[in-house]
C-alpha positions as CSV (number, residue, x, y, z in Angstrom):
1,X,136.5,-117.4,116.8
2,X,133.1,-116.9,118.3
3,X,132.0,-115.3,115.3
4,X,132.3,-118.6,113.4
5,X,130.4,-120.5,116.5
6,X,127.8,-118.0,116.0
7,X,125.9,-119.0,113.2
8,X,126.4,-122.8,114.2
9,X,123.6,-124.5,115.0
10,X,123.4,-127.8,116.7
11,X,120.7,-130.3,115.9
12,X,119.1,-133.6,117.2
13,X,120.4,-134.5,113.6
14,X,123.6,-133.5,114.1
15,X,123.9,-134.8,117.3
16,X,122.3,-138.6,116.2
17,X,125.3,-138.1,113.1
18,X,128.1,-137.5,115.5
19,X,127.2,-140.1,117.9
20,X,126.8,-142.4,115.3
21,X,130.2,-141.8,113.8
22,X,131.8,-142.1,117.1
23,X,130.2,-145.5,117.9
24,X,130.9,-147.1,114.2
25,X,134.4,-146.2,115.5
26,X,134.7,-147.5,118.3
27,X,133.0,-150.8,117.0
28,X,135.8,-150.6,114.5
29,X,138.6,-150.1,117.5
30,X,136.8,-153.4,119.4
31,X,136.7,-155.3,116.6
32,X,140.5,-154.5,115.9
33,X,141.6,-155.2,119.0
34,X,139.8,-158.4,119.2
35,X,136.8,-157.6,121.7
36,X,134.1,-157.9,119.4
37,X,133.4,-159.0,116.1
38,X,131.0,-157.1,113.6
39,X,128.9,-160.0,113.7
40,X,128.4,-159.7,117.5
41,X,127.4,-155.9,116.5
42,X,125.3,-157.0,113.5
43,X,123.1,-158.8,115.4
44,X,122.9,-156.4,118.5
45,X,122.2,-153.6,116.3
46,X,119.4,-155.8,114.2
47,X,118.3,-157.2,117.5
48,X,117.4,-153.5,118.2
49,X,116.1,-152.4,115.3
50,X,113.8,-155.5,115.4
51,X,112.4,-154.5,118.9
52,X,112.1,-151.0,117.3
53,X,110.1,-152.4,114.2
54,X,108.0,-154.1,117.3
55,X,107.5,-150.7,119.1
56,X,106.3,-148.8,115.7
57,X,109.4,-147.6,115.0
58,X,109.4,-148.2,111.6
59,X,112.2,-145.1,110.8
60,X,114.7,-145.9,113.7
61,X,114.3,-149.5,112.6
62,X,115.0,-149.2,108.9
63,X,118.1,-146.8,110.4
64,X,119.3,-149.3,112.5
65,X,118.8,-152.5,110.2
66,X,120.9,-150.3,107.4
67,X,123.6,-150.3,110.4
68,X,123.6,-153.8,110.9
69,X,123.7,-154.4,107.3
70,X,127.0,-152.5,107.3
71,X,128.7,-155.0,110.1
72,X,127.1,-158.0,108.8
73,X,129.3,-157.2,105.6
74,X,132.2,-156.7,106.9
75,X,134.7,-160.0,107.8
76,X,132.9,-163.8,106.9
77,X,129.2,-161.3,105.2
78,X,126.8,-163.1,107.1
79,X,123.7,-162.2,105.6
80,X,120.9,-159.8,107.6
81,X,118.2,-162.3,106.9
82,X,120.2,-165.8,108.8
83,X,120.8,-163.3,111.6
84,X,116.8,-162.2,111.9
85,X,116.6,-165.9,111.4
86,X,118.4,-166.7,114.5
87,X,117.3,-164.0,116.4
88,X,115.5,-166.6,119.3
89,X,119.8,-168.6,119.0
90,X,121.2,-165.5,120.3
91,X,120.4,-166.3,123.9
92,X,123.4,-168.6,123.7
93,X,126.5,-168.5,121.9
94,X,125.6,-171.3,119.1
95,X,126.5,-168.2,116.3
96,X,128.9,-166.7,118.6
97,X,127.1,-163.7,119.3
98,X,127.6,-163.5,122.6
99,X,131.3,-162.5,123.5
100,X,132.6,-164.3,126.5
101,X,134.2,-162.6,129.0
102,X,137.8,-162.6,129.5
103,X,139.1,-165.5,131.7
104,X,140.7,-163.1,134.2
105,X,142.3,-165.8,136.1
């Protein structure tokens, strides 16, 4: 076995990839289970990749709109360009992007 584990070599790339994977699927578990919708995570993600574009960021941000894409298409397809559009409405709920918290009581 360590002969395998040898020759592998671990990577900021392969690192990014597996982390990635892991949160698309536990965004898929949330969204399943009712805690968040991908449309919540589309316009996280894109509010990101926005702040990235900002930053000079232009790869991360082209990486992280293709994300957001992704959720945005998944359940009602809310398109990427009505979420940058509403990017200053997110402060509140008006497009339910902001998940309320579970009345506990």
């Amino acid at each position: 076995m360590d002969d395998k584990n040898r020759d592998f070599e671990i990577t900021p790339k392969l690192v990014f990839d597996l982390n990635l994977a892991l949160y698309l699927d536990l965004v898929a578990a949330l969204e399943g289970a009712g805690a968040v919708t991908y449309r919540q995570m589309a316009a996280r993600v894109l509010n990101i990749s926005m702040d990235a574009r900002n930053d000079g960021e232009a790869g991360l941000s082209t990486v992280l709109e293709g994300i957001a894409r992704g959720f945005a298409g998944h359940g009602d397809g809310l398109s990427i360009e009505l979420l940058k559009a509403a990017r200053s409405l997110r402060e509140d709920d008006a497009l339910g992007d902001i998940p309320m918290r579970p009345d506990l009581g």
